[in-house]
C-alpha positions as CSV (number, residue, x, y, z in Angstrom):
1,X,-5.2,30.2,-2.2
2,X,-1.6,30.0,-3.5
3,X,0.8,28.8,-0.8
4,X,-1.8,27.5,1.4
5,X,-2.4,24.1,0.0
6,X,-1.4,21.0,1.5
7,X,0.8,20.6,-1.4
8,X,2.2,23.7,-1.1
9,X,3.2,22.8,2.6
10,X,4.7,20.0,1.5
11,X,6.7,21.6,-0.6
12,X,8.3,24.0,1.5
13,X,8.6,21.3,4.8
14,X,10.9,19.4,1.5
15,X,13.2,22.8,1.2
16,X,13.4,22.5,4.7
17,X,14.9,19.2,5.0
18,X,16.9,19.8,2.2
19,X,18.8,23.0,3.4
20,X,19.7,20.2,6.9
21,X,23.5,20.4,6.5
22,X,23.6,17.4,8.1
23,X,23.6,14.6,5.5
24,X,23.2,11.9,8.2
25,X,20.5,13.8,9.8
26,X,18.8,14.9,6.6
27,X,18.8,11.1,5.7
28,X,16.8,10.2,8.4
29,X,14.9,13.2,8.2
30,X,13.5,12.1,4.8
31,X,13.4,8.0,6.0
32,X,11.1,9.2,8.6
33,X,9.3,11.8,6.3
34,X,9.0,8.6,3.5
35,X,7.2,6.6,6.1
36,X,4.4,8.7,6.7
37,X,4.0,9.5,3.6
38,X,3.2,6.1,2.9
39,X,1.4,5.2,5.9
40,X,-0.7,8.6,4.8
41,X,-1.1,6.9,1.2
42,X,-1.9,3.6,2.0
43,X,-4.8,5.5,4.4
44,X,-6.1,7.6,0.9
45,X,-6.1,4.4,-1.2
46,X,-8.3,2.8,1.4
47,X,-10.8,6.2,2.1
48,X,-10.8,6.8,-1.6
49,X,-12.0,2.7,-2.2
50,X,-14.5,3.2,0.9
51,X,-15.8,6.2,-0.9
52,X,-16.5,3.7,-3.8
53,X,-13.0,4.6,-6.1
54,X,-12.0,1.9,-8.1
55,X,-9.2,0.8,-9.2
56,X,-9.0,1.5,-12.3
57,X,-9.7,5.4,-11.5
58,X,-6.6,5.1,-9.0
59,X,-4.6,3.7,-11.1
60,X,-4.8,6.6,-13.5
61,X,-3.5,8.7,-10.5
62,X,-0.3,6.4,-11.1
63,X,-0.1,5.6,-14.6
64,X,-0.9,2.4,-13.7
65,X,-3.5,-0.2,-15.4
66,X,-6.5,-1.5,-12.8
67,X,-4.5,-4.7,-12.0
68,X,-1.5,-2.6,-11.8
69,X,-2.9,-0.5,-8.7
70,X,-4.4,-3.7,-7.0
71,X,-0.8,-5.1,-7.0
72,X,0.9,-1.9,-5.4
73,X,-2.1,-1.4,-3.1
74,X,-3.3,-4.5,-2.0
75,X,-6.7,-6.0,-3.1
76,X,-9.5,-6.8,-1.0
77,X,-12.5,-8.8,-2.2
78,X,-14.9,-6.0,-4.6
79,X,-16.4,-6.3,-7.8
80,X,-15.5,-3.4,-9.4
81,X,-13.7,-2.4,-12.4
Protein backbone atom coordinates (compact mmCIF):
# COMPACT_ATOMS: atom_id res chain seq x y z
CA UNK A 1 0.00 0.00 0.00
CA UNK A 2 3.12 2.21 0.01
CA UNK A 3 2.57 5.44 -1.90
CA UNK A 4 -1.14 5.22 -1.77
CA UNK A 5 -1.94 6.55 1.54
CA UNK A 6 -3.41 9.86 2.19
CA UNK A 7 -0.27 10.72 3.86
CA UNK A 8 1.66 9.70 1.17
CA UNK A 9 -0.38 12.16 -1.18
CA UNK A 10 0.20 14.63 1.02
CA UNK A 11 3.55 14.28 0.85
CA UNK A 12 4.19 14.49 -2.63
CA UNK A 13 1.27 17.48 -3.36
CA UNK A 14 4.12 19.35 -0.44
CA UNK A 15 7.20 18.55 -3.12
CA UNK A 16 4.93 19.97 -5.42
CA UNK A 17 4.49 23.23 -4.01
CA UNK A 18 7.87 23.39 -2.94
CA UNK A 19 9.52 22.92 -6.45
CA UNK A 20 6.88 26.41 -7.39
CA UNK A 21 9.76 28.83 -8.39
CA UNK A 22 7.64 31.39 -7.63
CA UNK A 23 8.17 32.42 -3.99
CA UNK A 24 5.10 34.79 -4.03
CA UNK A 25 3.06 32.09 -5.58
CA UNK A 26 4.40 29.26 -3.46
CA UNK A 27 3.48 31.51 -0.46
CA UNK A 28 0.09 31.59 -1.18
CA UNK A 29 0.09 28.26 -2.41
CA UNK A 30 0.88 26.96 1.13
CA UNK A 31 -1.52 29.91 2.94
CA UNK A 32 -4.24 28.36 1.01
CA UNK A 33 -2.97 24.69 1.50
CA UNK A 34 -2.59 25.72 5.59
CA UNK A 35 -6.26 26.65 5.61
CA UNK A 36 -7.70 23.56 4.66
CA UNK A 37 -5.69 21.74 6.44
CA UNK A 38 -7.10 23.21 9.35
CA UNK A 39 -10.56 23.49 8.33
CA UNK A 40 -9.89 19.53 7.61
CA UNK A 41 -8.52 19.21 11.31
CA UNK A 42 -10.88 21.11 13.10
CA UNK A 43 -13.60 18.59 11.08
CA UNK A 44 -11.48 15.23 12.57
CA UNK A 45 -11.38 16.70 16.12
CA UNK A 46 -15.15 17.02 15.93
CA UNK A 47 -15.91 13.30 14.00
CA UNK A 48 -13.34 11.79 16.25
CA UNK A 49 -15.31 13.45 19.67
CA UNK A 50 -18.80 12.42 17.85
CA UNK A 51 -17.35 8.98 17.60
CA UNK A 52 -16.90 9.26 21.51
CA UNK A 53 -12.78 10.36 21.51
CA UNK A 54 -11.88 12.12 24.33
CA UNK A 55 -9.79 14.49 25.00
CA UNK A 56 -7.38 13.16 26.72
CA UNK A 57 -6.88 10.42 23.80
CA UNK A 58 -6.55 13.46 21.36
CA UNK A 59 -4.37 15.14 23.08
CA UNK A 60 -1.77 12.29 23.01
CA UNK A 61 -2.06 12.71 19.14
CA UNK A 62 -0.45 16.25 20.08
CA UNK A 63 1.58 15.79 23.08
CA UNK A 64 -0.79 17.71 24.69
CA UNK A 65 -2.46 17.06 28.29
CA UNK A 66 -6.61 16.71 28.27
CA UNK A 67 -7.02 20.42 29.12
CA UNK A 68 -4.29 21.16 26.68
CA UNK A 69 -6.43 19.76 23.57
CA UNK A 70 -9.73 21.41 24.85
CA UNK A 71 -7.87 24.77 24.75
CA UNK A 72 -6.54 24.29 21.03
CA UNK A 73 -9.79 22.64 20.06
CA UNK A 74 -12.50 24.20 21.54
CA UNK A 75 -14.65 22.54 24.26
CA UNK A 76 -18.17 21.82 24.19
CA UNK A 77 -20.19 20.74 27.16
CA UNK A 78 -19.18 16.48 27.78
CA UNK A 79 -18.24 14.64 30.68
CA UNK A 80 -15.47 12.81 29.69
CA UNK A 81 -12.01 12.44 30.70
Amino acid sequence: MSGKSPTAALDRAVETLRRDPDPLTRLDSVRRARERLEQLEAEAVRDARAAGATWKSIGALYGLSKQGAQQRFGTEPRGDG
